[in-house]
C-alpha positions as CSV (number, residue, x, y, z in Angstrom):
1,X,-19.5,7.5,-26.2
2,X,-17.2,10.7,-26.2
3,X,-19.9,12.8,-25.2
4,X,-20.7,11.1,-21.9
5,X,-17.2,12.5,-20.5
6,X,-17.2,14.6,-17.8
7,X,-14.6,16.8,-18.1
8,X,-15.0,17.8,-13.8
9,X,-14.6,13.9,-13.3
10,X,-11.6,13.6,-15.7
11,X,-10.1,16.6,-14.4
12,X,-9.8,15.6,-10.9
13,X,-9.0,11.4,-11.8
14,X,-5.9,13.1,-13.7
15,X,-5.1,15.0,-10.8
16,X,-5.8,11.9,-8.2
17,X,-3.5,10.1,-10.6
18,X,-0.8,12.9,-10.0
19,X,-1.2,12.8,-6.4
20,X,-0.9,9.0,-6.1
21,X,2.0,8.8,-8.7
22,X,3.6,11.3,-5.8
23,X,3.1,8.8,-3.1
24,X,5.7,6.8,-4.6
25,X,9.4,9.1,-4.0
26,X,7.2,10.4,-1.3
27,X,7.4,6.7,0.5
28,X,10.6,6.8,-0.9
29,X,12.0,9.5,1.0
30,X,9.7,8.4,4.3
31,X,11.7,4.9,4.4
32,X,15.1,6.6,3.4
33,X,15.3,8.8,6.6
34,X,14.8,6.2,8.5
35,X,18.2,3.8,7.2
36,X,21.9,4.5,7.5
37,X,23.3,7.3,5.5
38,X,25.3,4.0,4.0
39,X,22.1,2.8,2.2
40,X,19.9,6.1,1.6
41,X,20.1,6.0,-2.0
42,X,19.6,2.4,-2.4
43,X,16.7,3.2,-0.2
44,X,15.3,5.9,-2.4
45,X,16.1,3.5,-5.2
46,X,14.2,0.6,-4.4
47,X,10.6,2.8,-4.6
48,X,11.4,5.1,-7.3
49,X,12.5,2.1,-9.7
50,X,9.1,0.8,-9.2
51,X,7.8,3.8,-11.3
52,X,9.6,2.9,-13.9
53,X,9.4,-0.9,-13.6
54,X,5.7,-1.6,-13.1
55,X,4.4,1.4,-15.3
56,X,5.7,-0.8,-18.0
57,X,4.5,-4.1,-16.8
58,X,0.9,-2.6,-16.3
59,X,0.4,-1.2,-20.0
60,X,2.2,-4.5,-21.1
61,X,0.0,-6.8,-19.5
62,X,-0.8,-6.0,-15.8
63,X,-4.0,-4.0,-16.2
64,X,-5.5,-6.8,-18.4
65,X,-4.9,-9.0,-16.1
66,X,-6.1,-6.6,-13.5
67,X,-9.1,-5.3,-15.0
68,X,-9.9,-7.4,-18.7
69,X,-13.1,-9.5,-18.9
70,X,-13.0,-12.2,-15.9
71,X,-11.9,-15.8,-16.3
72,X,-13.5,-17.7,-13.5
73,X,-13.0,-14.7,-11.5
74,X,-9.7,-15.2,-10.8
75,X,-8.0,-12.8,-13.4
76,X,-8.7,-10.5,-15.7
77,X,-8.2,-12.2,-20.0
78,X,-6.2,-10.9,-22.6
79,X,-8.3,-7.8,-24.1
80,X,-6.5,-5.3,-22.4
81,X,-2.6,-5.9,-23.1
82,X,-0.7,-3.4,-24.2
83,X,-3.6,-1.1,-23.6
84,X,-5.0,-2.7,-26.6
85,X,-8.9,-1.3,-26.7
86,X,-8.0,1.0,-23.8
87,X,-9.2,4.3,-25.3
88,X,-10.3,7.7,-24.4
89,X,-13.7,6.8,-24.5
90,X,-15.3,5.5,-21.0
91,X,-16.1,2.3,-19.8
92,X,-18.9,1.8,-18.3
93,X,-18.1,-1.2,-15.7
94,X,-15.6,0.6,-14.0
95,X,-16.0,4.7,-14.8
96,X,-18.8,6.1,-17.1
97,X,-18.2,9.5,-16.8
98,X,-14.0,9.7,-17.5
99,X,-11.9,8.3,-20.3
100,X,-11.1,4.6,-19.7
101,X,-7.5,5.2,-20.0
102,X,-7.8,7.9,-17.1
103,X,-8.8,5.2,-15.3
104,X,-6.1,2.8,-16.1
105,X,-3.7,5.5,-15.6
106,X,-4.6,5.9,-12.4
107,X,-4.9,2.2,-11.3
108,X,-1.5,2.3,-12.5
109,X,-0.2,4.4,-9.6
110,X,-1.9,1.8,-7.1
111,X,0.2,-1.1,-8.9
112,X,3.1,0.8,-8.9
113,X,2.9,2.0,-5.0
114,X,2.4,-1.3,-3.5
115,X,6.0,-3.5,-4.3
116,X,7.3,-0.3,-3.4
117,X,6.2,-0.5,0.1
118,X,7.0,-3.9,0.5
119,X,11.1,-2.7,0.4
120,X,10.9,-1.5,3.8
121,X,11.1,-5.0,4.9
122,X,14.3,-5.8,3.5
123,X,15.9,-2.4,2.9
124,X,20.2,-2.1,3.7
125,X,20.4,-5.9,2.6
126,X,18.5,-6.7,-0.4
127,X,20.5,-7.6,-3.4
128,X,18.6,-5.0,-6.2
129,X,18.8,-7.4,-9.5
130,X,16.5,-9.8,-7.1
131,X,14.4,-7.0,-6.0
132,X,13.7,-6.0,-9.5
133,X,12.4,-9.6,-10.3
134,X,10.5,-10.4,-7.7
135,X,8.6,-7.1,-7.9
136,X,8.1,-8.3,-11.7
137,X,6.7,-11.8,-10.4
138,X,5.1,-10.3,-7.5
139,X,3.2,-7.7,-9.4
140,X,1.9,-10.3,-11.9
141,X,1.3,-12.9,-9.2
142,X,-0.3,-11.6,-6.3
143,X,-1.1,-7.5,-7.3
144,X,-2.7,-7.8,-10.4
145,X,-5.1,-11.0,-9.5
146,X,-6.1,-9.5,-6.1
147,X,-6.7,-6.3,-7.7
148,X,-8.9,-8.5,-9.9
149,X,-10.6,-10.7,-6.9
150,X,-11.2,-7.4,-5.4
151,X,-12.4,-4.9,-7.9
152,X,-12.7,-6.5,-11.2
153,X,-15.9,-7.2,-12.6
154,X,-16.5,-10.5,-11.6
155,X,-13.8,-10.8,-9.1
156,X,-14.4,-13.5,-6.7
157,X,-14.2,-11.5,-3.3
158,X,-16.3,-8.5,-5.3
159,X,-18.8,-11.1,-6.0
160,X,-18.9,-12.0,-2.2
161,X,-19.6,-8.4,-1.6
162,X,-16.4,-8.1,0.1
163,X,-15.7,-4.0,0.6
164,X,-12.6,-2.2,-0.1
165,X,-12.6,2.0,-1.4
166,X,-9.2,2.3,-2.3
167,X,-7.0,-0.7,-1.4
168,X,-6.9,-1.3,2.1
169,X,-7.1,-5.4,0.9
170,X,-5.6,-5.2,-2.5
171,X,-2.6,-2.5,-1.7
172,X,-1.8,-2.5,1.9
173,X,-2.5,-5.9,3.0
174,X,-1.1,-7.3,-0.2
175,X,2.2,-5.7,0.6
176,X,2.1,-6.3,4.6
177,X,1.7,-9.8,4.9
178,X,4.5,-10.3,2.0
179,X,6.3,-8.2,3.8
180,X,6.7,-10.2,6.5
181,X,7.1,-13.3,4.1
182,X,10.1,-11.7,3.1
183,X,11.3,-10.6,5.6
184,X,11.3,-14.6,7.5
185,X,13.1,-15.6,3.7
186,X,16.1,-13.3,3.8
187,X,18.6,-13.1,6.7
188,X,18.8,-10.3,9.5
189,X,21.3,-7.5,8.9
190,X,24.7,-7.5,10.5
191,X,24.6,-7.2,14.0
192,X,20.8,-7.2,14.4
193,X,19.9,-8.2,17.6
194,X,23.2,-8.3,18.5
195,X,24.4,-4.7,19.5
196,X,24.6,-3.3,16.3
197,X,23.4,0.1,15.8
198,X,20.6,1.1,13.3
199,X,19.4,4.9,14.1
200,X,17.7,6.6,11.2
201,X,20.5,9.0,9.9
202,X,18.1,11.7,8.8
203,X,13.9,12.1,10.5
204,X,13.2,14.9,8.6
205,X,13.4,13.3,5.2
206,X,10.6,10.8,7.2
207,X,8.5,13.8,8.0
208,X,8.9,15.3,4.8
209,X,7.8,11.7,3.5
210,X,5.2,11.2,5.5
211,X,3.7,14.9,4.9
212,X,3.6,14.5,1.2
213,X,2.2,11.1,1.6
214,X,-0.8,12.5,3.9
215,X,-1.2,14.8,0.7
216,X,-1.1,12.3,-1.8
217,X,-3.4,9.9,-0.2
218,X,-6.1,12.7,-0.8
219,X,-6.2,11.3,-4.5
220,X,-5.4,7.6,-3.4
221,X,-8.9,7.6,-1.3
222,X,-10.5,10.9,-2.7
223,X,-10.0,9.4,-6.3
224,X,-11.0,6.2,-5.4
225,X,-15.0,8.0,-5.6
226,X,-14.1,8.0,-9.6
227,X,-15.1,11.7,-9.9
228,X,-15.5,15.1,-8.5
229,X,-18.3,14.5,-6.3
230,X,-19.8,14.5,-2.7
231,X,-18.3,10.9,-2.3
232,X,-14.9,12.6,-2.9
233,X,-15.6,14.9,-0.6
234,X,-16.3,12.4,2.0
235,X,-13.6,10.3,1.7
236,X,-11.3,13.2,1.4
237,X,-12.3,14.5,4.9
238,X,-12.4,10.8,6.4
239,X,-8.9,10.3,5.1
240,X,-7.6,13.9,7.0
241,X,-9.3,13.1,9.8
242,X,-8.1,8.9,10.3
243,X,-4.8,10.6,9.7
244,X,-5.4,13.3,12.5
245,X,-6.6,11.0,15.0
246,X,-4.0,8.2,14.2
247,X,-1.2,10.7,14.9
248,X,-2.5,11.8,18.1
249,X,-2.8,8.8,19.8
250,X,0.6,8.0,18.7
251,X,2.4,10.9,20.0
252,X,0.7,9.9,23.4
253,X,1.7,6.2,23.0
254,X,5.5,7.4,22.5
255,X,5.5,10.1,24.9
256,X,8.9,9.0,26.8
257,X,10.6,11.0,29.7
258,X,8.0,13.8,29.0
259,X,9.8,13.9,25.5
260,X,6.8,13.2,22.4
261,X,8.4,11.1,19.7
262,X,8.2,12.6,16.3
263,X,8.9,9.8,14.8
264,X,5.9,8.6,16.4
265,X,3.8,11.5,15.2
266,X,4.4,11.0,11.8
267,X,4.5,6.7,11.5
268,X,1.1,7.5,13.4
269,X,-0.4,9.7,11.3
270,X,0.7,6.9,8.4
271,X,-1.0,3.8,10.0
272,X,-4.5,6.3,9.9
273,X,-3.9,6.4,6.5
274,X,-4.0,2.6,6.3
275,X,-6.5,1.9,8.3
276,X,-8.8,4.6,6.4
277,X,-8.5,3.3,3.0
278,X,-10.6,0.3,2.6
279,X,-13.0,2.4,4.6
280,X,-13.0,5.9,3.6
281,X,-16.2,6.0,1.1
282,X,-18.1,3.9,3.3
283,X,-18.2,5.6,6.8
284,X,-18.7,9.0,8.6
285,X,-16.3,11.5,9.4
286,X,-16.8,10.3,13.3
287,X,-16.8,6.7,12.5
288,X,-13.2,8.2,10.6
289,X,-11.5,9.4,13.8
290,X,-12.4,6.3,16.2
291,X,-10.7,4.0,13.2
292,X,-7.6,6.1,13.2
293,X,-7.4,6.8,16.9
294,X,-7.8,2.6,17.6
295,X,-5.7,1.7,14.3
296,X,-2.8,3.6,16.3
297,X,-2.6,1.3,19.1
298,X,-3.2,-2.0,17.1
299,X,0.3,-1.1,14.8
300,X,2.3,0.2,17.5
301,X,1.9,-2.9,19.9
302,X,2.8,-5.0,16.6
303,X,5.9,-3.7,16.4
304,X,7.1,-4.3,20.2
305,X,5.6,-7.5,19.6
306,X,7.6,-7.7,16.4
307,X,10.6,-6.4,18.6
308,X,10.4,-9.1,21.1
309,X,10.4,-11.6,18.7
310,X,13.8,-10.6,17.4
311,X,12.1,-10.5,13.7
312,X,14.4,-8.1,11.6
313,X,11.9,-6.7,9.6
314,X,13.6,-3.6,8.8
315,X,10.9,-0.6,8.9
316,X,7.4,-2.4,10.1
317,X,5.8,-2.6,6.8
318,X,3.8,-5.8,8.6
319,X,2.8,-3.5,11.5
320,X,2.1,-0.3,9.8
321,X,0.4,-2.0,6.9
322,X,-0.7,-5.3,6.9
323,X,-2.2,-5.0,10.5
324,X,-3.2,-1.7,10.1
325,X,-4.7,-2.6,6.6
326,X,-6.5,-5.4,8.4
327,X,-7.5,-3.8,11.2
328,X,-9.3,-1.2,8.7
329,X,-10.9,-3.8,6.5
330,X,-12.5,-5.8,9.5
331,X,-13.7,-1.6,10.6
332,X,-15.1,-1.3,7.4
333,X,-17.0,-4.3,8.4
334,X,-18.2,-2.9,11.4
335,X,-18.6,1.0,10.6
336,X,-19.7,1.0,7.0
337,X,-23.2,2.9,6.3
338,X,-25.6,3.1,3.2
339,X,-26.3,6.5,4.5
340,X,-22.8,7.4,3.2
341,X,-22.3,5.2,0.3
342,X,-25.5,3.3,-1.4
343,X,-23.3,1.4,-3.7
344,X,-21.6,-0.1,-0.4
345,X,-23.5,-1.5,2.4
346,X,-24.3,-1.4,6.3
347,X,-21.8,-2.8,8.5
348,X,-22.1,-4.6,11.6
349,X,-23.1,-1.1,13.9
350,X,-26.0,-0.5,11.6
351,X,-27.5,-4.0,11.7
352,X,-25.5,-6.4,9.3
353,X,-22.9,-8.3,11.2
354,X,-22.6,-10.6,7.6
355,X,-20.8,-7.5,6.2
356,X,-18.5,-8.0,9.4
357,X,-17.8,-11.8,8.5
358,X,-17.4,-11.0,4.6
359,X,-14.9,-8.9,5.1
360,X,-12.8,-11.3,7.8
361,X,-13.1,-13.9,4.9
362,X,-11.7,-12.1,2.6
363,X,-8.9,-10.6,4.7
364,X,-7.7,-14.3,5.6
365,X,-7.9,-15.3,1.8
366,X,-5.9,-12.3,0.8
367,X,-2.9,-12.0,3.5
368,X,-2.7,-15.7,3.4
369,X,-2.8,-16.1,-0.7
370,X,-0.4,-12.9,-0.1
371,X,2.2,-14.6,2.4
372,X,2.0,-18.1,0.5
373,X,3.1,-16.5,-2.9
374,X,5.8,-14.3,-1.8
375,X,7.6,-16.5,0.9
376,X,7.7,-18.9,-2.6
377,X,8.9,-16.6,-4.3
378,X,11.2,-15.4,-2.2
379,X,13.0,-18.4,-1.3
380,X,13.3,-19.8,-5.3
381,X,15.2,-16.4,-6.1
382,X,17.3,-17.5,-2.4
383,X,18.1,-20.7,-3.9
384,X,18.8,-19.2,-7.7
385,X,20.7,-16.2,-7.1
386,X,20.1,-14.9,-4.0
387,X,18.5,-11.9,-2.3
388,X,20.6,-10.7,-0.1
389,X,24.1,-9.3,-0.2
390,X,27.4,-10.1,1.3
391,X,27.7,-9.3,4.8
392,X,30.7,-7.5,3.4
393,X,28.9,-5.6,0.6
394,X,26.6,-4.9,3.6
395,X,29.1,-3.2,5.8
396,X,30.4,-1.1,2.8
397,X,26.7,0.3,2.6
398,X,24.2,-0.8,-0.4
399,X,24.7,3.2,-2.3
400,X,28.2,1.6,-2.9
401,X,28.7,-2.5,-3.2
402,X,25.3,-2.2,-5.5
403,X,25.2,1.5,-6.7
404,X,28.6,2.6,-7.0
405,X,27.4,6.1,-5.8
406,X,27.8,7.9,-2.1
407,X,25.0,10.4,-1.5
408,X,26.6,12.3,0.7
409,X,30.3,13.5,-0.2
């Protein structure tokens, strides 16, 4: 088996795996600038703990449960834990031409991303021992069987020939809709809603952020082909381009008193990223910009919606990534083309409107297996030791009443 190994393909997985791994103090540093200097390193914290956290719980048992020989298509058995029988030689079901632990390395980056972006929900009031274990639960309860449902051999939505390159169902709606299950479990901060003030104390960590994120989703989506090939190639450009288009039509949605937002630019350029993933080995670079320029508009009129609701969902992971996840899925559905992808299949525009309806099936099954899971979750860790701090622990600033530590002196 050794000899089938491409070493161009293994090359640029390791790389892709690099880039993704990235993605995480990247995010970390996107939500940070955007809290009160108070709570920037429990900010930083709650992403860059995740790296540590779920590496562990994937080699343990989260990629067998991800990716291990089906059971009823719902989960992935037992072969696989502790990497048992993950070796350098490939596996045909999922990558022939790279190592199978190059694979499940860089899977692993996925797992590890997605609780990460949930934090922005709940960030400056989460307690962090109850972050830490429902990102445990979380990961092995709604991550790895989605990840199964969706891409496993013999996953129930794969089966249903529900699409979905590189996790705009399994990653980004996974962690919107919980998101916002969280969010509705824990209370608001102080004063939200109520006068209280809540600037971000430093936008250039959220540019910086969001530029090493554009970067690193060229190995989240690019990788996502499974080797250093034309399909790389196309969803590398579809990714820039989403990303391009998304930003643009942001910075005109924010313009204010002739003054562009940006914040806007860059949260913009973020949702394109989204709303490209599930789609971004399956359509053309043009079909690219037109689902980055209209994934703009759909996220930013979910957060004044979510702003008029009074929800204190602290950095719009909800509108940024479960609508915008959403919103590309159902695209996918409507944009997707053999002509770019023979594994994948035509989409609604070029004369399958099933595709369309597959994939608004399985969006419903996932946000609303998703939002179920974690709102349980959420409140049994309320009711057993709680998730969110003292008001007064609040008001002291997380970096202290949980870290002991100031970031700035």
């Amino acid at each position: 088996m050794q000899n089938e190994i491409n070493t161009g393909d293994t090359a640029w997985i390791l790389v892709s795996t690099a880039l993704v791994l990235l993605m995480t103090p990247a995010l970390a540093f996107f939500y940070g600038g955007m809290v009160r200097k108070k709570n920037i390193l429990s900010t930083l914290n709650l992403s860059f703990v995740m790296m540590a956290l779920i590496s562990v719980q994937w080699v343990l048992f989260g990629y067998s449960i991800a990716f291990g020989p089906s059971i009823g298509g719902l989960l992935g058995g037992p072969s696989y834990l502790g990497f048992n029988g993950v070796g350098t030689a490939p596996n045909a079901d999922y990558a022939a031409t790279i190592p199978h632990m190059a694979f499940a390395a860089y899977q692993m980056m996925f797992a590890v991303i997605t609780p990460a972006l949930i934090s922005g929900a709940f960030v400056e009031r989460v307690r962090f021992k109850a972050y830490v274990i429902f990102s445990l639960l979380w990961a092995t309860l709604v991550y790895d069987p989605v990840a199964h449902w969706v891409w496993g051999v013999g996953g129930i939505l794969r089966n249903m020939g529900a699409l979905d390159f590189a996790g705009g169902a399994v990653v980004h709606i996974t962690a919107g809709f919980s998101a916002l299950a969280f969010a509705l479990a824990i209370r608001k901060r102080r004063g939200y809603g109520n006068g209280g003030v809540f600037e971000p104390h430093n936008i250039p960590f959220t540019v910086l952020g969001a530029g090493l994120l554009w970067a690193g989703w060229f190995g989240f989506n690019g990788g996502s082909a499974l080797g250093a090939n034309g399909l790389a190639v196309t969803a590398l450009v579809n990714t820039n381009s989403a990303a391009a288009a998304a930003g643009l039509v942001w910075m005109l949605l924010s313009w204010r008193d002739n003054k562009p937002s940006v914040l806007g630019i860059v949260t913009g350029a973020v949702v394109g990223l989204v709303a490209i993933t599930p789609a971004a080995g399956f359509v053309t670079p043009l079909s690219a910009l037109i689902i980055g320029a209209l994934a703009s508009p759909v996220s930013y009129y979910a957060i004044k919606l979510r702003q008029k609701v009074g929800l204190d969902e602290s950095l719009d992971v909800m509108a940024c990534h479960g609508t915008g996840g959403t919103f590309g899925a159902l695209a996918t559905g409507i944009f997707a083309t053999k002509m770019v992808n023979e594994a994948g299949a035509d989409g609604l525009l070029y004369g399958n409107p099933a595709q369309f309806v597959t994939q608004l099936l399985s969006v419903v099954i996932v946000a609303v297996f998703s939002f179920v899971v974690t709102f349980a979750l959420a409140k049994l860790l309320n009711r057993t030791i709680g998730i969110a701090v003292s008001e007064r622990e609040e008001e002291v600033g997380l970096d202290i009443s949980e870290h002991g530590e100031r970031a700035y002196a």
